[in-house]
C-alpha beads as a LAMMPS data file, in Angstrom:
LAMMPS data file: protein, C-alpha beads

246 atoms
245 bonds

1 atom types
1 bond types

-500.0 500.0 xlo xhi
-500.0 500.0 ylo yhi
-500.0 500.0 zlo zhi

Masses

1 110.0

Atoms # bond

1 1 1 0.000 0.000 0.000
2 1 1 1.465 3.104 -0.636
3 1 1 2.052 5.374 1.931
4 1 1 1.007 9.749 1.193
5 1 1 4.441 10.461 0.994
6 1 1 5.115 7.901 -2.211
7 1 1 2.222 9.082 -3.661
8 1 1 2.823 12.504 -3.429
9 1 1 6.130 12.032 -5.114
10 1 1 4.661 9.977 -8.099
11 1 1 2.170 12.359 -8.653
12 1 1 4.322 15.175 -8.616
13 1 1 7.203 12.881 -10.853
14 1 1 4.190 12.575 -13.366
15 1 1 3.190 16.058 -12.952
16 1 1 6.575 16.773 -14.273
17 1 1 7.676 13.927 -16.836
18 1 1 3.996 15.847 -18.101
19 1 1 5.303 19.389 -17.733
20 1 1 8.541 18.336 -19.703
21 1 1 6.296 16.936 -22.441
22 1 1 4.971 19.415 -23.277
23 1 1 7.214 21.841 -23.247
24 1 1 10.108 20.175 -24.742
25 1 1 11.099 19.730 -28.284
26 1 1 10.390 17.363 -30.920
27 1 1 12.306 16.650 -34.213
28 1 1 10.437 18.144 -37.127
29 1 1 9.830 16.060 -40.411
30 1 1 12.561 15.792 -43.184
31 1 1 12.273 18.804 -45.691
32 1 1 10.206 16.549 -48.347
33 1 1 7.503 15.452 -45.690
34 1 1 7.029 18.809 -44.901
35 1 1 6.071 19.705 -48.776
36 1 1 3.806 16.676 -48.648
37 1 1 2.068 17.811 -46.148
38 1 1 1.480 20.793 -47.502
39 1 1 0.131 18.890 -51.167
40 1 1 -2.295 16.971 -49.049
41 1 1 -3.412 20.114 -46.941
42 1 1 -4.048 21.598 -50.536
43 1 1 -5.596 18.785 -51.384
44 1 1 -8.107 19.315 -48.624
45 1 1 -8.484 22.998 -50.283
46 1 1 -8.882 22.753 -53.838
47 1 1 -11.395 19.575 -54.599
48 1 1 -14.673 21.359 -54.479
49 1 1 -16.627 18.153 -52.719
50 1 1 -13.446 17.309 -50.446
51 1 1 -13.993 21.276 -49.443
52 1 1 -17.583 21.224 -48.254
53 1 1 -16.417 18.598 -45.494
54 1 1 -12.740 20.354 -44.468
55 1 1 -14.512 23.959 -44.498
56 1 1 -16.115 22.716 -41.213
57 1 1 -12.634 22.999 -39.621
58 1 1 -11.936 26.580 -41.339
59 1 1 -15.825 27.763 -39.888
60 1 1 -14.951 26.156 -36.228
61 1 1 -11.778 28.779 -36.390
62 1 1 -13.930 31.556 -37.581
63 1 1 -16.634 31.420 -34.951
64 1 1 -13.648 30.773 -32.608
65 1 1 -12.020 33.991 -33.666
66 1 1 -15.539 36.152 -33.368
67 1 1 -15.724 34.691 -29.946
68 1 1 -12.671 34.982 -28.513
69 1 1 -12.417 38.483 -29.528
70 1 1 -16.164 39.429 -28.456
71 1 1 -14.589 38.329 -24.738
72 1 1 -11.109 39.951 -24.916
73 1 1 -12.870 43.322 -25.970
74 1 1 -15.327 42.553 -22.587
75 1 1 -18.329 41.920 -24.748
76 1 1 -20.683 38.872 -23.272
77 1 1 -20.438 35.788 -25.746
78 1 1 -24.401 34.213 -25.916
79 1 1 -23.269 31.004 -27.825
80 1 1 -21.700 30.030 -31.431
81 1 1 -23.630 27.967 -33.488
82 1 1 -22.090 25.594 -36.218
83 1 1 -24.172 24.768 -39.029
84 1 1 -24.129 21.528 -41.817
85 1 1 -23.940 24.204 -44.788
86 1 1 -20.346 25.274 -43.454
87 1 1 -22.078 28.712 -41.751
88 1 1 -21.560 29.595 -38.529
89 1 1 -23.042 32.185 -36.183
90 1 1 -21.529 33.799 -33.010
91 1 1 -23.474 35.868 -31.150
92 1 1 -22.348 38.423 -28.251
93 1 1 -24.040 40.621 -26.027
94 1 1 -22.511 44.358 -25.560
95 1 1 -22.597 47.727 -26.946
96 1 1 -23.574 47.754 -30.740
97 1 1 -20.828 50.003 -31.766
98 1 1 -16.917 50.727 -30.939
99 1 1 -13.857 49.145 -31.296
100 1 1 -14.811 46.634 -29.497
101 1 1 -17.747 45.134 -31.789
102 1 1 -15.248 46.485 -34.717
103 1 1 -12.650 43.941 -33.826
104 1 1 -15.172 41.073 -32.667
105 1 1 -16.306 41.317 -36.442
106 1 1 -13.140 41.763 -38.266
107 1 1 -11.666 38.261 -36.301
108 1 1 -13.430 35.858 -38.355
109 1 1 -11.902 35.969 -41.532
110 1 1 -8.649 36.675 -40.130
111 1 1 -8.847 34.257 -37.581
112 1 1 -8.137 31.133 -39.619
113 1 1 -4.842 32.437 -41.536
114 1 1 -3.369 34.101 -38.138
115 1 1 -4.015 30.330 -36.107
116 1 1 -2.270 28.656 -39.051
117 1 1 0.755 31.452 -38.504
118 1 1 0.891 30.824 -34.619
119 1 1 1.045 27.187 -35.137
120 1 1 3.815 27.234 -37.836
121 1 1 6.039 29.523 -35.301
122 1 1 4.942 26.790 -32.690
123 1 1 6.408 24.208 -35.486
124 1 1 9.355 25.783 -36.885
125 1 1 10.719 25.985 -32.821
126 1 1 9.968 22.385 -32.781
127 1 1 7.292 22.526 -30.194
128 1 1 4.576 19.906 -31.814
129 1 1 3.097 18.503 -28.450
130 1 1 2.439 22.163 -27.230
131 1 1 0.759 22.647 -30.624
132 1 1 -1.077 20.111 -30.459
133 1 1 -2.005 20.871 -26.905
134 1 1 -2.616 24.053 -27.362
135 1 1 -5.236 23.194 -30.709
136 1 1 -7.331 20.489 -28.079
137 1 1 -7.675 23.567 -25.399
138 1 1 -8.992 25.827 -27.697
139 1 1 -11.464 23.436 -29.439
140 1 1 -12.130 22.352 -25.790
141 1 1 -12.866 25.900 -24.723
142 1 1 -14.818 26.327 -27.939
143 1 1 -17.181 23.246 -27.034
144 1 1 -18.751 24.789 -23.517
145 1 1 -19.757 28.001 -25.877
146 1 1 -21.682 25.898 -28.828
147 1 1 -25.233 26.062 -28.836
148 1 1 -26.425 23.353 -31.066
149 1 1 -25.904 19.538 -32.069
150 1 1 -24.047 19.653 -35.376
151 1 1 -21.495 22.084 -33.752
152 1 1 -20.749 20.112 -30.464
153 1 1 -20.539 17.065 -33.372
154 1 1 -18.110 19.046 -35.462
155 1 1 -15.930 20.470 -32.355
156 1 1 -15.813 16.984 -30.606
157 1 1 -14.696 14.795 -34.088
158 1 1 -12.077 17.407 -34.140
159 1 1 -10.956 17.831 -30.545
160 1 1 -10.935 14.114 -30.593
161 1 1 -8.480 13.468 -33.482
162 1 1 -6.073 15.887 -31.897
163 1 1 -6.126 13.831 -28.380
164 1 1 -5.903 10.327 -30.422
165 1 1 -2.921 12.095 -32.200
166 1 1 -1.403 13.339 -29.079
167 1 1 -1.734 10.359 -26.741
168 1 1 -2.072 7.138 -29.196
169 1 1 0.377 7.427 -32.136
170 1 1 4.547 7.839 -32.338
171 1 1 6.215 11.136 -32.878
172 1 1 6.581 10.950 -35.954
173 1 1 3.071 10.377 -37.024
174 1 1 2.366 13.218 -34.734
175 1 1 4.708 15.370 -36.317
176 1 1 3.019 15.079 -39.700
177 1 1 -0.615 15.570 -38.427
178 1 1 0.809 19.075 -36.677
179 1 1 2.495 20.148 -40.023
180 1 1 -0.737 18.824 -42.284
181 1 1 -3.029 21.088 -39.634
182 1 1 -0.982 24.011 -40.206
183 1 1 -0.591 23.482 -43.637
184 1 1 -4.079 23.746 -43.689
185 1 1 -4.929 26.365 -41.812
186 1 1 -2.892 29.154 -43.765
187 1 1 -4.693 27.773 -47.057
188 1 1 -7.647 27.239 -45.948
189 1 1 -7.649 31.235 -44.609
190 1 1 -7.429 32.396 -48.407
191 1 1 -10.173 30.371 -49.935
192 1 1 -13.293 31.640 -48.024
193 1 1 -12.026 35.264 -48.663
194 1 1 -12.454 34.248 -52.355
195 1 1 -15.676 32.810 -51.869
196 1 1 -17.534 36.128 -49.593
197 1 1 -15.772 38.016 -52.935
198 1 1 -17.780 36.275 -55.414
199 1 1 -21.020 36.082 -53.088
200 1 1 -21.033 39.933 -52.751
201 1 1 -19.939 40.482 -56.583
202 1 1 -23.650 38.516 -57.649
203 1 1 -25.221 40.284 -54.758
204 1 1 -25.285 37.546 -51.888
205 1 1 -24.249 38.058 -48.585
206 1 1 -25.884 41.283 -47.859
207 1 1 -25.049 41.071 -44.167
208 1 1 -21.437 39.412 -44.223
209 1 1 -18.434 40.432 -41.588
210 1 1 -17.248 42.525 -44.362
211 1 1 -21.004 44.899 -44.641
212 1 1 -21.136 45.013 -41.178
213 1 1 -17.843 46.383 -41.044
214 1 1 -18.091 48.566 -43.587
215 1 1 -21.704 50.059 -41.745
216 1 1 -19.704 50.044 -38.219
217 1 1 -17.007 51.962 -39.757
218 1 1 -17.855 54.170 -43.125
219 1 1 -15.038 52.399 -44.706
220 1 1 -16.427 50.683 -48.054
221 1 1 -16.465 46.637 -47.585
222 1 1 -14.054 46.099 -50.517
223 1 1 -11.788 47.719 -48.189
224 1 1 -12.315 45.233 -45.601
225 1 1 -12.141 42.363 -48.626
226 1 1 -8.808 43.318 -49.046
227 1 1 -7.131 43.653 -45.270
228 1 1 -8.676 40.000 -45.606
229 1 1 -7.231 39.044 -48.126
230 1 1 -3.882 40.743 -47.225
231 1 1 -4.117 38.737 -44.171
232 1 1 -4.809 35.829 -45.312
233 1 1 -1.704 35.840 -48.087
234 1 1 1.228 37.002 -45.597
235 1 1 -0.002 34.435 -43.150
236 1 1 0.451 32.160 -45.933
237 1 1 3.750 33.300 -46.993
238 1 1 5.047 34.148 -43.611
239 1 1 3.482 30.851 -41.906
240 1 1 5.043 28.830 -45.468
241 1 1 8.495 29.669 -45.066
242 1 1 8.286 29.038 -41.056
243 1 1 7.329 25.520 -42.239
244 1 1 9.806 25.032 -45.370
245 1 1 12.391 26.966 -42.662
246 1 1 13.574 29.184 -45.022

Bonds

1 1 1 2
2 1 2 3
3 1 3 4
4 1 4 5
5 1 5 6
6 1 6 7
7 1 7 8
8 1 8 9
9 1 9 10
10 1 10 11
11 1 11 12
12 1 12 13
13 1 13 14
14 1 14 15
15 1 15 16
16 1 16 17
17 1 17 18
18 1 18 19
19 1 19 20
20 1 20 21
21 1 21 22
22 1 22 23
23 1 23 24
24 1 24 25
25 1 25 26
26 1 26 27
27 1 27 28
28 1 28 29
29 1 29 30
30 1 30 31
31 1 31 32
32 1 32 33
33 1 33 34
34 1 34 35
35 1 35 36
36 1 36 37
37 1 37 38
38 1 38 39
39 1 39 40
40 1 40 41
41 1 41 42
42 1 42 43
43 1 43 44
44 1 44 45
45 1 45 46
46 1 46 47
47 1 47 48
48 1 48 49
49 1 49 50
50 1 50 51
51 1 51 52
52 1 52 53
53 1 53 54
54 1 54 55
55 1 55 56
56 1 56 57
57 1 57 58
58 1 58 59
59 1 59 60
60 1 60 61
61 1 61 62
62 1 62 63
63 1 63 64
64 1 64 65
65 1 65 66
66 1 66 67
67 1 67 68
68 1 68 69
69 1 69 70
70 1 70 71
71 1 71 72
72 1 72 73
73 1 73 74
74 1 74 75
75 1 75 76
76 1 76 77
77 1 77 78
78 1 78 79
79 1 79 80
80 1 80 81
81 1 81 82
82 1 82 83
83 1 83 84
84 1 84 85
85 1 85 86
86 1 86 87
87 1 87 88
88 1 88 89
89 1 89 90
90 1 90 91
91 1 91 92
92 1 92 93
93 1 93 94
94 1 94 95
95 1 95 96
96 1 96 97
97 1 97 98
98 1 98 99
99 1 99 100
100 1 100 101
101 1 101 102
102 1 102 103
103 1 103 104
104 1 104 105
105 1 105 106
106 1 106 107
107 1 107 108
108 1 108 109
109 1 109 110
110 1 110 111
111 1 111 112
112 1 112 113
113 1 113 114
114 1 114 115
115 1 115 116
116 1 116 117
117 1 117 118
118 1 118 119
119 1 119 120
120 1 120 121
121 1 121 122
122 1 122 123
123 1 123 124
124 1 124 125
125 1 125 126
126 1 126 127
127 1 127 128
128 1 128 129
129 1 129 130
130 1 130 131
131 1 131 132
132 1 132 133
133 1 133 134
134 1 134 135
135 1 135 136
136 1 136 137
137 1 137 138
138 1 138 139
139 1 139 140
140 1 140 141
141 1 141 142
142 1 142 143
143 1 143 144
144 1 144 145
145 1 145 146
146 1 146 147
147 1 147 148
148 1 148 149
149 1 149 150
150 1 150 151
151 1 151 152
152 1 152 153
153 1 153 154
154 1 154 155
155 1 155 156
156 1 156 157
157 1 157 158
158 1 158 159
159 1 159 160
160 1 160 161
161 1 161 162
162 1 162 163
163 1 163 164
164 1 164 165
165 1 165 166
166 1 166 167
167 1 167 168
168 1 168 169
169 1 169 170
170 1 170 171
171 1 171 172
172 1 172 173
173 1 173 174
174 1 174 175
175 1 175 176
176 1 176 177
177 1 177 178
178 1 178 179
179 1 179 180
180 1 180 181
181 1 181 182
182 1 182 183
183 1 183 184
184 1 184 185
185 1 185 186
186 1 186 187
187 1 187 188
188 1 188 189
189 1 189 190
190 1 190 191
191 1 191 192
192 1 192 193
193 1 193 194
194 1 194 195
195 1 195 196
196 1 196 197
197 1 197 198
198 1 198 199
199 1 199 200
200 1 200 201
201 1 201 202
202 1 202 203
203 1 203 204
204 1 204 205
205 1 205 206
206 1 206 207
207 1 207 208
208 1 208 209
209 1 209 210
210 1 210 211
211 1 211 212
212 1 212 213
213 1 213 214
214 1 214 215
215 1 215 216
216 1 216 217
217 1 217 218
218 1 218 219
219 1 219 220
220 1 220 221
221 1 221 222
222 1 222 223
223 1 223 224
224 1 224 225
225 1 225 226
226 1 226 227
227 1 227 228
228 1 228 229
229 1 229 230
230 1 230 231
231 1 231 232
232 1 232 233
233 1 233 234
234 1 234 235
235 1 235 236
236 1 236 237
237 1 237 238
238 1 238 239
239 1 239 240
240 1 240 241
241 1 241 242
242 1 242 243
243 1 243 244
244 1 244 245
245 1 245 246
């Protein structure tokens, strides 16, 4: 039987061996993995059918983004609601105006391509567990804010691959998972800007982040296309060359 004192130290031996997990380093994939995982990411972009599943990941980061920022900038977040057509809706609770709402809308759109940049610094210092960590908190915290079925599905298939990953497969098999996320995170950022474009150029999407902006703040919502799109493409380019460590 094991006395408090042993048990004390093998808790606080496993607290640690745990601590140095995650924080350590792991080795990264050779150069030519790292470009495959980039193909298949793209591969998860491009194919019009294949896109209509993986945009469920790309929305999940979008709502994420409105909601984290609606509670940084001290608004009250209501619930996020994921829907089967790839929409979301976040809604928050504060004054209708301001920076605050400002920034709460302008997070969705960037949201996606500035994750994707995060985790490829995370990757090119060779911290993969704390990425994938990190991704399983998030989607975690995301969870206790969804308000309906198909969104608590969606965050919980995903939050669930990332723990298998973590806790069930070797390091290297972890490693390309982390790079293949990342990979598709910065392109997955650029295609939905693409797609509000070409809504708004045959009149859809009268109320999208970019019209709300625009009414919030007199600026025209091509304006707002653009800082998207801007967005989008550096956190590509910076987040690609993290990745390729160039």
């Amino acid at each position: 039987m094991l006395t408090t004192h042993t048990a004390t130290l093998l808790a606080g031996a496993s607290a640690q061996n745990l601590w140095e997990r995650l924080t350590g380093t792991q080795d990264a994939p050779e150069p030519w993995l790292v470009v495959v995982t980039g193909l298949v990411a793209l591969a998860a972009v491009i194919p019009t059918a294949l896109w209509r599943v993986t945009r469920n990941a790309v929305t999940i980061a979008h709502e994420g983004g409105h909601g984290l920022i609606a509670l940084v900038t001290g608004r009250s977040l209501q619930g996020i609601r994921l829907h089967s057509d790839t929409s979301g809706l976040t809604v928050s609770r504060g004054k209708p105006t301001g920076l605050g709402m400002v920034l709460t809308a302008a997070a969705g759109y960037t949201a996606t391509p500035l994750l994707g940049l995060g985790g490829a610094w995370l990757l090119a210092a060779h911290h993969i567990t704390l990425l994938l960590w990190v991704a399983t908190a998030l989607l975690l915290a995301l969870l206790v804010m969804v308000r309906n079925a198909y969104g608590a599905l969606t965050v919980t298939v995903t939050g669930a691959a990332f723990v298998l990953v973590s806790w069930l497969t070797e390091p290297g098999v972890q490693s390309l998972f982390a790079y293949t996320a990342v990979w598709f995170m910065l392109l997955g950022g650029v295609r939905p800007v693409f797609e509000l474009q070409s809504k708004r150029r045959h009149g859809g999407a009268p109320d999208s982040d970019a019209d709300q902006l625009g009414r919030l703040t007199h600026v025209p919502p091509v304006v707002w296309l653009a800082f998207f799109h801007l967005v989008a493409f550096c956190s590509l380019i910076g987040g690609g060359r993290w990745l390729l460590g160039l």
